[in-house]
Structure formats: C-alpha cells, structure tokens
One Martini backbone bead per residue (centre of mass of N, CA, C, O) as a GRO file, in nm:
protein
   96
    1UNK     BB    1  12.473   3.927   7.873
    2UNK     BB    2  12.449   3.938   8.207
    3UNK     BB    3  12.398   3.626   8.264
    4UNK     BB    4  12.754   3.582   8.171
    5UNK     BB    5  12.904   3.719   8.388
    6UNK     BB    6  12.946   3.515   8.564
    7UNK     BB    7  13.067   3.289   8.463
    8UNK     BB    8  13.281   3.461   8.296
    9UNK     BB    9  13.431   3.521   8.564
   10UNK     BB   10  13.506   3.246   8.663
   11UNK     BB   11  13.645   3.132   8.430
   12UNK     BB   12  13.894   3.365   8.455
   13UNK     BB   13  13.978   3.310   8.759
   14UNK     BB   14  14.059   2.989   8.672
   15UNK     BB   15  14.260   3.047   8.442
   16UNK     BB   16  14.440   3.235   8.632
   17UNK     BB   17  14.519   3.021   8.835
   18UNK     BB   18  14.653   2.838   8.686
   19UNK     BB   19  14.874   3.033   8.542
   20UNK     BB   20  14.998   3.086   8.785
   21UNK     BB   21  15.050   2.766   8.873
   22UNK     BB   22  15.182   2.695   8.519
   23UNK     BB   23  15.366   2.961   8.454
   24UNK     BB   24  15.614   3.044   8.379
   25UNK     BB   25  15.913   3.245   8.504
   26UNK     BB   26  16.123   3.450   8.586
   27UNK     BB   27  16.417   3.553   8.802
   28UNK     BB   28  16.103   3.760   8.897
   29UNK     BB   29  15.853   3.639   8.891
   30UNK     BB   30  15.762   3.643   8.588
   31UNK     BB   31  15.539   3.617   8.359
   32UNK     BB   32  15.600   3.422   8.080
   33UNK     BB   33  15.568   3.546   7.736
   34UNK     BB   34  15.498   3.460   7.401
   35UNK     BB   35  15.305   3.571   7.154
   36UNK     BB   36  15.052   3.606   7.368
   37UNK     BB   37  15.143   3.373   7.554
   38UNK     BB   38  15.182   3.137   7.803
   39UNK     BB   39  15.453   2.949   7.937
   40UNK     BB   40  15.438   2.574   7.947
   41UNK     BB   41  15.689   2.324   8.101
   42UNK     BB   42  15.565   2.234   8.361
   43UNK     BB   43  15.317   2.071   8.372
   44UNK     BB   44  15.161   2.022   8.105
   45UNK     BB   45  14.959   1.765   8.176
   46UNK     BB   46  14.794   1.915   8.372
   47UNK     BB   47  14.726   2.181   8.268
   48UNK     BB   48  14.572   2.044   8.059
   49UNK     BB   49  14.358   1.905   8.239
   50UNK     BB   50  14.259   2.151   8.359
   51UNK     BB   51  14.165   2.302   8.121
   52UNK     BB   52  13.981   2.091   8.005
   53UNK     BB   53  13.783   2.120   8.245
   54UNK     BB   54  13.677   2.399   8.244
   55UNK     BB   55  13.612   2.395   7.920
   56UNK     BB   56  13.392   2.155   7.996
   57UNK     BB   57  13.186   2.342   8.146
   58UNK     BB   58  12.890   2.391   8.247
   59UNK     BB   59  12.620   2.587   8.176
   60UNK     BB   60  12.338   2.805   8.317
   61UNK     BB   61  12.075   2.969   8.131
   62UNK     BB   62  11.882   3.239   8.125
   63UNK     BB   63  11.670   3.296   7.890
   64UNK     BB   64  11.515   3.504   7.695
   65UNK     BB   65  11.196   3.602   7.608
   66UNK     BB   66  11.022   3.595   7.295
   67UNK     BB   67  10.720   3.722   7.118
   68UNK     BB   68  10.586   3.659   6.855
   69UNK     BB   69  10.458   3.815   6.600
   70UNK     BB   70  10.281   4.026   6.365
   71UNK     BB   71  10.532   4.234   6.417
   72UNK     BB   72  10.764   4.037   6.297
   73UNK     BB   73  10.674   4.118   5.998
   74UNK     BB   74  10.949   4.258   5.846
   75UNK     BB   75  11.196   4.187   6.118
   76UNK     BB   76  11.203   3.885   6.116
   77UNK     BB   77  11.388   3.585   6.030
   78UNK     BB   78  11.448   3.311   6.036
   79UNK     BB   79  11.694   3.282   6.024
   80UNK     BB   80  11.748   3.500   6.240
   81UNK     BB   81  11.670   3.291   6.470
   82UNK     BB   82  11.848   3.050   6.384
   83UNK     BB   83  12.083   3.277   6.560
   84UNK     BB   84  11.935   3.286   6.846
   85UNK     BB   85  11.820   3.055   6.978
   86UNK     BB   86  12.104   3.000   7.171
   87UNK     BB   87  11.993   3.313   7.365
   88UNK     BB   88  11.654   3.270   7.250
   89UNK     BB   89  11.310   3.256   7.390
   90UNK     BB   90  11.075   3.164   7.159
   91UNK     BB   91  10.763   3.257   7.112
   92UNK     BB   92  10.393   3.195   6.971
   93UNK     BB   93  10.116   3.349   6.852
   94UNK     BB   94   9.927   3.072   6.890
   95UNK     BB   95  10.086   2.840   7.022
   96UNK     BB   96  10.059   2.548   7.205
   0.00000   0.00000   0.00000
C-alpha cells in the first residue's frame, strides 16, 4: 500500500485545491457541507469538468513481484491470485 501513498495524497491535495475554490461558504467564509457532501451552486459545470479531469487520471504504481513456488500449494488458490492480480505481480517458478 506504501507505493499509493504519494498518488493518493496527490489526488486527496487537488480535490482539497478544487472544493476550497468551487464549494459554496457561508457569510464567515466557512465551507457549506450538508449531509456529509460539500455544496457546489457557482460553477457547478466547471467544477464538475475539472473533477472529472483528476478522477481521469492515470497513474502507475510499481507491482511487488511474488515468486510462486511449490510452497504456493495448499496457501493461496486460483481465485484469490486472480483478486491480487492487479496489485500484485505474480511469476511461476518453471515458467519461461
């Protein structure tokens, strides 16, 4: 999880950078939030333009590699490899 840290703190700082410029405040300049969301009435198609831009993009994470052997037998099955596959990369030992 270590390898998400720097993306998601990125991603968490530019949607902060967003609501702090398009969310509605009250008349002390406090954000308005209601039912846990924050409310969004002034450029609400901008907003939603640029939120969309962040949510789009991509990034790229180094996969830890796992050697697979025949200690695998008996300890993880199929299913759950294919529930890691996509944090996690797998080689088989024999495999060319």
């Amino acid at each position: 999880m270590y390898q998400l840290k720097g993306p998601i703190e990125v991603y968490l700082a530019e949607k902060q950078k967003l609501i702090k410029r398009y969310a509605d405040r009250d008349e002390n300049g406090n954000l308005i939030v209601q039912d846990g969301k924050y409310i969004v009435t002034k450029e609400k198609e901008s907003f939603a333009d640029e939120y969309r831009k962040l949510t789009d993009m991509e990034i790229n994470i180094n996969k830890p590699t796992i050697q697979l052997g025949q200690w695998a037998q008996g300890h993880i099955n199929t299913d759950e490899i294919r529930e890691l596959f996509s944090l996690i990369q797998f080689t088989f030992q024999g495999a060319d």
